[in-house]
C-alpha positions in Angstrom: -42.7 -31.3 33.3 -39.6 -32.5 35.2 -39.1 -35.4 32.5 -39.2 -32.7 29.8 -36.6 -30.2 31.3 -34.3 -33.6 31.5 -34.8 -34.0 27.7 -34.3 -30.2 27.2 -30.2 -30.8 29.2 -29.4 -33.7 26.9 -28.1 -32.9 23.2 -30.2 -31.6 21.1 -29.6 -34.5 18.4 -30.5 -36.7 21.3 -34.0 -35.2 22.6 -36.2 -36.8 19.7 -34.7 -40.2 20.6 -35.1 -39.5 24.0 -38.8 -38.2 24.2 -39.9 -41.3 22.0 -37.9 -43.4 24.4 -39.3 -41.9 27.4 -43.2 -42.1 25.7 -42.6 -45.7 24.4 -41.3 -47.4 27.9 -43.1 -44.7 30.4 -39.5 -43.7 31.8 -39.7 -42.2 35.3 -37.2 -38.8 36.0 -34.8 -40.9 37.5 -34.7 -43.2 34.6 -34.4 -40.6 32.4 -31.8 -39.1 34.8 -29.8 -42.0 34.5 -29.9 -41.9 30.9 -29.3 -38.4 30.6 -26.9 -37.9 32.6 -23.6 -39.5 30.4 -25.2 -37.5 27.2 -24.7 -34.5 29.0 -21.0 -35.0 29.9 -20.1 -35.8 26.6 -21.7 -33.1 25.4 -19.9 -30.3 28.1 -16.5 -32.0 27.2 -17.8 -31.4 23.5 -18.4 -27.7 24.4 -15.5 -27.2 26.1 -14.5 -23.8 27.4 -16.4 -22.1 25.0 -19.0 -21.2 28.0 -18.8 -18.6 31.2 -16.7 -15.7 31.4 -13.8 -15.1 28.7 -10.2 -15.5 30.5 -8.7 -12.0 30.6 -4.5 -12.0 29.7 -2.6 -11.7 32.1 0.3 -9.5 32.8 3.8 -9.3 32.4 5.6 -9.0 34.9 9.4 -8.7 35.0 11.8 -8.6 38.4 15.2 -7.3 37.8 17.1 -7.2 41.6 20.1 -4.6 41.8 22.3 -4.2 44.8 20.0 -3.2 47.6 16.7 -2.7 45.6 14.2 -5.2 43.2 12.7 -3.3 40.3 9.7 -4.8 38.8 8.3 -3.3 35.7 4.7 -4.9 34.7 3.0 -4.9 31.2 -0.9 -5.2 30.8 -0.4 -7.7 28.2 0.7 -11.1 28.6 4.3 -10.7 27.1 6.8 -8.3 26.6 10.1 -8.3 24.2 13.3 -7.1 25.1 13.3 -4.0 23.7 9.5 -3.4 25.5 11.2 -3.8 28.9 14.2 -1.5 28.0 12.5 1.3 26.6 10.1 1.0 30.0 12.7 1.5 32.2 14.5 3.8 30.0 11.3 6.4 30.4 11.1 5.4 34.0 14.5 6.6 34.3 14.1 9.7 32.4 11.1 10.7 34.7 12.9 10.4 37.6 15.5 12.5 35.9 13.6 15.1 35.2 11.0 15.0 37.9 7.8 14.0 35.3 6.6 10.8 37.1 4.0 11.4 38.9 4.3 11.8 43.1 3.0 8.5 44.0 5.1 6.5 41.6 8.4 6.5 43.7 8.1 7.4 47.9 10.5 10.5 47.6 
């Protein structure tokens, strides 16, 4: 049953070949190991990333330091244009103005 779950890792173009190989010259696990073993690399570099868990984008994050403060605005997508940033802190400043941010967004 182990030599069978070594067949079942390799390619699946290569597990014919490999279970008349391993029938014809009565290959032990290790052998089969050792024989398996390179099919399966070239067949994960093959796959590449398309496996595991999808990459999520990452933010945007854009530092703009002005006499004695930093102000960072931060996108939840992975770019932002020009214009993006502006009208950002064009409505951040316009909710300051008029007292619409909410409390937590600025310490007082």
């Amino acid at each position: 049953m182990d030599v069978l779950y070594e067949v079942a890792q390799a390619p699946e173009d290569r597990q014919i070949a490999l279970l008349i190989q391993l029938k014809d010259n009565h290959l032990t696990r290790r052998e089969l190991r050792d024989i398996v073993a390179p099919l399966k690399e070239i067949a994960k570099a093959a796959r590449g990333s398309t496996r595991g868990r999808k990459t999520r984008p990452r933010r945007s994050t854009h530092v703009f330091p002005v006499d004695d403060a930093t102000v960072t605005v931060v996108f939840r997508k992975p770019t932002a244009t020009r214009d993006e940033i502006t009208r950002a802190l064009r409505q951040a400043l316009a909710g300051l103005q008029n007292g619409t941010l909410p409390e937590t967004s600025y310490p007082g």
